[in-house]
Every structure is written in structure tokens, then in C-alpha cells.
PANU-120125 format. One record per residue (C-alpha): residue in three letters; x, y negated, z. Coordinates in Angstrom, 3 decimals, decimal comma. Each point is the difference from the previous one (the first is absolute). Layout:
SITE   res          u          v          w
SITE   ALA          X          Y          Z
...
This chain:
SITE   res          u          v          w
SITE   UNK    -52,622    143,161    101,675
SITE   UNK      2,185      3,209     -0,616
SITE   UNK     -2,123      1,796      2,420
SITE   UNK     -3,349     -1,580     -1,547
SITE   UNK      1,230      1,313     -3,418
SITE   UNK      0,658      3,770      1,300
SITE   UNK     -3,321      0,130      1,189
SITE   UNK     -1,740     -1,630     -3,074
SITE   UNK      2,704      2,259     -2,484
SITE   UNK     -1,048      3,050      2,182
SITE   UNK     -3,870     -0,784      0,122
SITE   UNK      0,348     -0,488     -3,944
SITE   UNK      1,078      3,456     -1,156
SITE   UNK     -2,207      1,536      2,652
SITE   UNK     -3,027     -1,550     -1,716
SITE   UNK      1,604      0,387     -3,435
SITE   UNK      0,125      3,600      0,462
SITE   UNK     -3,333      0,445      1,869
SITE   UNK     -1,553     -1,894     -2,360
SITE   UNK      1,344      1,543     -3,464
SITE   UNK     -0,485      3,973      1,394
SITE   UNK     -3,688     -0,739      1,556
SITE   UNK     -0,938     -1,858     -3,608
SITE   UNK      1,335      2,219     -2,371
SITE   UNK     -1,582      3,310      1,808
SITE   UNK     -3,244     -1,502     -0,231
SITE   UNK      0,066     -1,870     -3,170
SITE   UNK      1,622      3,661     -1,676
SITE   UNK     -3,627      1,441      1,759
SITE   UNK     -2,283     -2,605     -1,582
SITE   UNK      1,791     -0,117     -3,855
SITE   UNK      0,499      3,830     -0,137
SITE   UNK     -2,214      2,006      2,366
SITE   UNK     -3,635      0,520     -0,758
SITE   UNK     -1,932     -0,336      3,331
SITE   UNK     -3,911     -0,659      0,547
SITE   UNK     -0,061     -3,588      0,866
SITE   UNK      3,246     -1,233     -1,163
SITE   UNK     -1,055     -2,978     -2,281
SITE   UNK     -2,455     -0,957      3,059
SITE   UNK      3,379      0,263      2,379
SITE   UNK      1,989     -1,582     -2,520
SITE   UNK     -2,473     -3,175     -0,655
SITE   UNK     -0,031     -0,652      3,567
SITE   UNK      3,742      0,412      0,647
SITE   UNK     -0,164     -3,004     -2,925
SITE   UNK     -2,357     -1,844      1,456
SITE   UNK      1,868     -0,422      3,383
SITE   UNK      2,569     -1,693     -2,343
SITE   UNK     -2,695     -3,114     -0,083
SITE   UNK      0,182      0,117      3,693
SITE   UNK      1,418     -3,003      1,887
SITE   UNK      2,468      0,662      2,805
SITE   UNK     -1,805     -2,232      2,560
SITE   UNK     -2,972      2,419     -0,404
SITE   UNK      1,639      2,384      1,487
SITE   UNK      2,549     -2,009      2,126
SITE   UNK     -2,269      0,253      2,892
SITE   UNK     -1,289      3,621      0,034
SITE   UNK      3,485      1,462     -0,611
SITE   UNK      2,009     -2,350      3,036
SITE   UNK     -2,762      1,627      1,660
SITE   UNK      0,373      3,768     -0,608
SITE   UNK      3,909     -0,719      0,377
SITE   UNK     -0,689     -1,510      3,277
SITE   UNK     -2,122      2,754      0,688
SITE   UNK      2,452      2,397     -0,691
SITE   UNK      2,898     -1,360      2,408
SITE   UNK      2,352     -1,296     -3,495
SITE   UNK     -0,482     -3,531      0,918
SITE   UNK      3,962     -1,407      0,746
SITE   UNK      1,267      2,917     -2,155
SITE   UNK      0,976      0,454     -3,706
SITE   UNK     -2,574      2,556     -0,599
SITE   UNK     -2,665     -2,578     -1,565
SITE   UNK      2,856     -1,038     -2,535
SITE   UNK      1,340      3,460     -0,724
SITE   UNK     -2,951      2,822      0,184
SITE   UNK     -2,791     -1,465     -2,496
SITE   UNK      2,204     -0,049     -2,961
SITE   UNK     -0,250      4,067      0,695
SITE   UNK     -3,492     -0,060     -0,978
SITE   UNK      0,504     -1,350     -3,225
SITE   UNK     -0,452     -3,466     -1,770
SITE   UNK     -2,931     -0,372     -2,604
SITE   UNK      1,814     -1,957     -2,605
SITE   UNK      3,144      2,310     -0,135
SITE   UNK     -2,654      3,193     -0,247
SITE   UNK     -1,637     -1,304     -2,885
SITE   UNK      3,130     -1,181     -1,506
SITE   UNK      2,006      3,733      0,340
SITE   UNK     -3,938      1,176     -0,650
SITE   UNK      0,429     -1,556     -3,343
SITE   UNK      3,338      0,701     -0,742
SITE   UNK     -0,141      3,702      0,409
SITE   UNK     -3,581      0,232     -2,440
SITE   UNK      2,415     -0,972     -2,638
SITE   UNK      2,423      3,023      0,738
SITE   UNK     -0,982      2,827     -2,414
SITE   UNK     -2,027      2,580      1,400
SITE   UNK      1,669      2,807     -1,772
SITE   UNK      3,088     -0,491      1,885
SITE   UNK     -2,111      0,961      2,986
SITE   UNK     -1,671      2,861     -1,508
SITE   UNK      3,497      1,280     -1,053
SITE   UNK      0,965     -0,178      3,851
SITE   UNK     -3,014      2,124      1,012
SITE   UNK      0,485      2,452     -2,508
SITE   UNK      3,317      0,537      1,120
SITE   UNK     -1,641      0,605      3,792
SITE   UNK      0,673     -3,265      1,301
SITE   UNK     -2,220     -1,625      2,450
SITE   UNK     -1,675     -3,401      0,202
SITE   UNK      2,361     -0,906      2,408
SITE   UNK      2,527      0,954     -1,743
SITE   UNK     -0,730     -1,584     -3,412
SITE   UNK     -0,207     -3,499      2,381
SITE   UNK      3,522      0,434      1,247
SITE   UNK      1,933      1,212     -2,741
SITE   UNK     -2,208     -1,541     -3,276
SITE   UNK     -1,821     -2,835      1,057
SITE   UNK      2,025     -1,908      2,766
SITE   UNK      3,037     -0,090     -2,462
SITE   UNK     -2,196     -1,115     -3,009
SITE   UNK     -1,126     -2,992      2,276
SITE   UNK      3,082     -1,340      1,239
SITE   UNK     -0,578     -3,402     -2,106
SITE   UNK     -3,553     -0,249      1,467
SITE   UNK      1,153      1,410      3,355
SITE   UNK      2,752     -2,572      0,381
SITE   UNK     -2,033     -2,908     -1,144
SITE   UNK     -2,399      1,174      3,295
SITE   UNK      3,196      0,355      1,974
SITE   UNK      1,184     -3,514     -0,387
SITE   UNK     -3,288     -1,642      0,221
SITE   UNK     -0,043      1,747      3,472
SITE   UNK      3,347     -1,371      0,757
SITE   UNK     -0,896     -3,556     -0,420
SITE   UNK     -3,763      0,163      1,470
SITE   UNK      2,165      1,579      3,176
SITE   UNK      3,240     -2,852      0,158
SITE   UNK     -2,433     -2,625     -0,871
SITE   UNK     -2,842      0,891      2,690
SITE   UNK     -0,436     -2,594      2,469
SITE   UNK     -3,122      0,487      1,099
SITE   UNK      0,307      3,450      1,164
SITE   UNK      2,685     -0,374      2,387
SITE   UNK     -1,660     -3,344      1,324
SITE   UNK     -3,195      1,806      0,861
SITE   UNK      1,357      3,374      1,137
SITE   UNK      3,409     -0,929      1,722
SITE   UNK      0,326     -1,788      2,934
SITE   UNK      3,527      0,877      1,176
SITE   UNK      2,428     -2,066     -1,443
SITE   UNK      3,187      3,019      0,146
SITE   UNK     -2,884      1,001     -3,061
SITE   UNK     -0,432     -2,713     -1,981
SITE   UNK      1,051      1,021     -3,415
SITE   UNK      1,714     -2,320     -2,425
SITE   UNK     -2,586     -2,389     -1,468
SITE   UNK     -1,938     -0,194      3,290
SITE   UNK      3,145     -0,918      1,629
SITE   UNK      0,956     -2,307     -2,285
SITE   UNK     -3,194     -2,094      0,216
SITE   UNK      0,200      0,173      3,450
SITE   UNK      3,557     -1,512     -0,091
SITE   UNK     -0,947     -2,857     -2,114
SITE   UNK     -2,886     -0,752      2,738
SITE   UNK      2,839      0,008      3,083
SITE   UNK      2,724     -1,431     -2,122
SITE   UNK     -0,844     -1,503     -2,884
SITE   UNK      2,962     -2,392      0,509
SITE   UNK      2,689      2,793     -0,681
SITE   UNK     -0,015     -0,283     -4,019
SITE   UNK      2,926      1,967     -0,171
SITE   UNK     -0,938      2,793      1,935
SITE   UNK     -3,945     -0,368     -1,515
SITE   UNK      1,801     -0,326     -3,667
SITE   UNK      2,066      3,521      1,022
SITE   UNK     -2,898      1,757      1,167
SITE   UNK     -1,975     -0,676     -3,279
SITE   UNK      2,857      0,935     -2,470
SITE   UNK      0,067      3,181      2,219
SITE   UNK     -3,882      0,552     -0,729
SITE   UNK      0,433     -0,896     -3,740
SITE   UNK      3,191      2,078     -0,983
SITE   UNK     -1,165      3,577      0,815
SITE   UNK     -3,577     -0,863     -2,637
SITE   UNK      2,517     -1,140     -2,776
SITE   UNK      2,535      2,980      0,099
SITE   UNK     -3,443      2,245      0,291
SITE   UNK     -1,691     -1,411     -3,049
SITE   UNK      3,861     -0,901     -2,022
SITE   UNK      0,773      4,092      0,034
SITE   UNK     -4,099      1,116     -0,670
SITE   UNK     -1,093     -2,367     -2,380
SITE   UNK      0,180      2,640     -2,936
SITE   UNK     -1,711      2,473      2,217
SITE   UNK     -2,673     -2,422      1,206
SITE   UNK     -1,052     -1,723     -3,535
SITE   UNK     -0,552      4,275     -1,146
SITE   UNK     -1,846      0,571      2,993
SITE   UNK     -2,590     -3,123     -0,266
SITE   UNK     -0,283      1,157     -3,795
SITE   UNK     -0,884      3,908      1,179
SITE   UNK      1,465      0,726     -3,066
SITE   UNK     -0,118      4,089      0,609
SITE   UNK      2,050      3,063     -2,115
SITE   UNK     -2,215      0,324     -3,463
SITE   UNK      0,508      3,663     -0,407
């Protein structure tokens, strides 16, 4: 279970981070660069949000396969990289209600778009990026169905695979299946207990008003 947990703990803040960076670069492009195209690009990034997973279930095992990351981690750790639609339109909406002059005071002083993303807009959005951050976290320690269709090693299992897959072998052992699940449970209520403040601004994308 230890093990399990390392794996699922580790798997978590790779994703967290992956996921968080990718969004916020690309929802920073659609809610402050002008672009030829970009409210096309940004109505179909939304419109994936309608798609169902088992759409694509079969397509992307597929290119996975195809690729040689069936057995691995990769599948559960690399598409996070390439951003998730809901957190890009949520940091997309956060950072149209930053002020634009605070911008336009950064470029005047020579700094570059780049720039103005690190040191102005990433720290403005820390509510909205930590709300994105946690949601991460528990899509990642919850996912089951991930590791069940892209792990077949059990040295790999992470946490909440494992632990389902305990329950099937030895669903006698209430102590030990009891232990396991206050092991899941624990890490999402310390998570939640010491962001709750953070999270609540971040769902409200409540940005600085001048």
C-alpha cells in the first residue's frame, strides 16, 4: 500500500504540475494575445469539453499502443502536458479580469510577453492556479480507470488501482482493506483542510481590480 501510495503521490504532482504550466501558457495566449483565429481555436478547445472520454478511449489506447507506452506511466503522466480544456478556460477567464494597464506598464518598461506571464500574471493567479492544481490532484489519486487500462504490471499499480484490486483477492481482510482506504482518504482531506481559502478564491476568479 506504501509503495502504491508513492507511485500515486508521485504520479499526482507530476500531472499537477504538467497540467497547471501547459494550461496557464495557453489560456494567458487565448485571454491576452490577439492572433487570427483565436476565438475559432478557443471555441473548439471548449467544445472538446462536451466530449465523452469513451470517444476517445479507443483511438488514444491505440496511438499509445502505437507508440510503445503501453505497461508504462507515460499515458498517465504526458497528456496533462498538453493542457486540459476546463483549466484553460478557467485561468483564460481569470486573467481577462486582470487589468490591462498593468501589462502595458510592463512593456513600457521593456518587458517581454514572457516576461509579463512570469512575473505579473502567474502571481496574480495563484487563487485560480491552485484551484486547477488541486482539481488535478484529485482527478490523478482518484483515477482508476487509467491505471486499469494502461498498467498491467502489478510492481505499478498505483494506490486506488491497487486497492480495488485488493478488495477483489482479499476482500476478507477488513482490517487491512479498512487501512488501505483511510490511507487513500487522509492525503484528499489534509489537501483540501490547508487550500480551502485558496480554492473557494480560485472557483470565484475573483482577479486584482486595479
Amino acid at each position: 500500500a506504501l509503495e502504491g501510495a508513492m507511485r500515486s503521490i508521485v504520479a499526482c504532482a507530476v500531472n499537477v504540475v504538467g497540467a497547471v504550466l501547459s494550461s496557464a501558457v495557453v489560456a494567458y495566449g487565448f485571454a491576452r494575445l490577439r492572433f487570427r483565429g483565436r476565438d475559432v481555436l478557443f471555441l473548439l478547445l471548449i467544445s472538446t469539453m462536451a466530449l465523452p472520454g469513451q470517444v476517445t478511449m479507443i483511438p488514444v489506447f491505440a496511438l499509445f499502443r502505437a507508440l510503445g507506452w503501453y505497461g508504462t506511466f507515460l499515458p498517465l503522466i504526458v497528456p496533462p502536458f498538453c493542457g486540459v480544456p476546463f483549466y484553460i478556460f478557467l485561468l483564460c477567464q481569470f486573467f481577462r479580469t486582470i487589468p490591462e494597464e498593468l501589462a502595458e506598464a510592463a512593456r513600457l518598461d521593456g518587458a517581454s510577453e514572457w516576461g509579463i506571464f512570469c512575473r505579473i500574471m502567474l502571481p496574480l493567479a495563484r487563487p485560480a492556479l491552485a484551484a486547477c492544481a488541486l482539481f488535478q490532484f484529485l482527478g490523478t489519486w482518484n483515477d482508476f480507470f487509467g491505471p486499469l487500462l494502461y498498467l498491467n504490471d502489478p510492481q505499478r499499480y498505483t494506490l486506488a488501482y491497487g486497492l480495488q484490486q485488493f478488495m477483489s483477492s482479499y476482500g476478507g481482510k477488513w482490517a487491512e482493506l479498512m487501512a488501505g482506504a483511510t490511507l487513500f482518504t487522509v492525503p484528499i482531506i489534509i489537501l483540501f483542510f490547508f487550500t480551502q481559502k485558496t480554492f473557494i478564491q480560485g472557483i470565484a476568479t475573483t482577479g486584482s481590480k486595479g
